[in-house]
Structures are given as structure tokens and as C-alpha cells.
C-alpha positions in Angstrom: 54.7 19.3 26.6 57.5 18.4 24.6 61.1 18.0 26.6 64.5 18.4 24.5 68.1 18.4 25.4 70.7 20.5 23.5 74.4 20.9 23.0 76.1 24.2 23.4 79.3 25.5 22.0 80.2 28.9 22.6 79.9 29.5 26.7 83.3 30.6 28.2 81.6 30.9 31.8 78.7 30.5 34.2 77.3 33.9 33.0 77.3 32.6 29.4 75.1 29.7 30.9 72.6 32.2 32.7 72.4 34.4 29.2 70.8 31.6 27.3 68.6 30.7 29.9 67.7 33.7 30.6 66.8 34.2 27.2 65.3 30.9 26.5 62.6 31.4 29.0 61.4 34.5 27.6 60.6 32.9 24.7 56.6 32.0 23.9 55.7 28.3 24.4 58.9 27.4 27.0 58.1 26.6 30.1 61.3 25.2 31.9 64.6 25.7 31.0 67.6 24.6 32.4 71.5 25.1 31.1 74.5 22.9 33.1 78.0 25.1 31.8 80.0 21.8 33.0 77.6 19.5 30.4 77.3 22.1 28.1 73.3 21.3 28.0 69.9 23.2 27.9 66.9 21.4 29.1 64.2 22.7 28.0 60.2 21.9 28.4 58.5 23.6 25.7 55.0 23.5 23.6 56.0 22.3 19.9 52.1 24.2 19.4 53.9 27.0 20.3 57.3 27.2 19.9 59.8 24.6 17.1 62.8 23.9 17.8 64.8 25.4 15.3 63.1 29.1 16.8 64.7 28.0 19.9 68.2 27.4 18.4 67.7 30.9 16.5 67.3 32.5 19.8 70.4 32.8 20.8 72.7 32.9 17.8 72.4 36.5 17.9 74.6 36.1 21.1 76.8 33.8 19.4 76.3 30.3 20.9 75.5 27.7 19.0 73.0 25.2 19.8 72.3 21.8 18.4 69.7 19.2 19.0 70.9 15.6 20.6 69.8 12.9 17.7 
């Protein structure tokens, strides 16, 4: 199980917060996700077998967040 943190831009609110997670647990391959609106961060325990990174950015630009990977 891989484990990644991510920054966020786009969340005006707590419910912006819950939309990602929301989302980023339905996806295949994730199996604990966790956004903080005050950090801007997702946590997020995930098979890399499963599920990349970049497919988990992806997921919610539709919405129109954007997501980027701490180096």
C-alpha cells in the first residue's frame, strides 16, 4: 500500500473538501482517503497495482480542483 499526500487548490468550503473525498474513495485501488480544508491536503492510501497517481489527480478535475503531488 502506497501512501501520498497532495495539495489542493480550488476548495472554497468544507463541502468542497467532502466532494473530493467522496469521490476519491470510490475510485478502484484507494483504500483510505482523507482531505483537511484548513491544510488544503488529501491523504490518501492507495494500491499503485491498482490505481497511479496521475488517475487520481484526473478524478477530480472534472469538478474543478486541482491536485498536485508534494515532491
Amino acid at each position: 500500500m502506497d501512501k501520498q499526500i497532495f495539495n489542493i487548490e480550488g476548495m472554497k468550503c468544507g463541502a468542497c473538501a467532502f466532494t473530493i473525498q467522496k469521490q476519491i474513495l470510490r475510485l478502484k485501488g484507494v483504500k483510505h482517503a482523507f482531505v483537511n480544508f484548513n491544510k488544503r491536503e488529501l491523504k490518501v492510501d492507495f494500491d499503485h497495482k491498482k490505481i497511479s497517481t496521475t488517475e487520481i489527480i484526473q478524478s477530480v478535475a472534472p469538478f474543478g480542483y486541482i491536485i498536485q503531488s508534494f515532491s
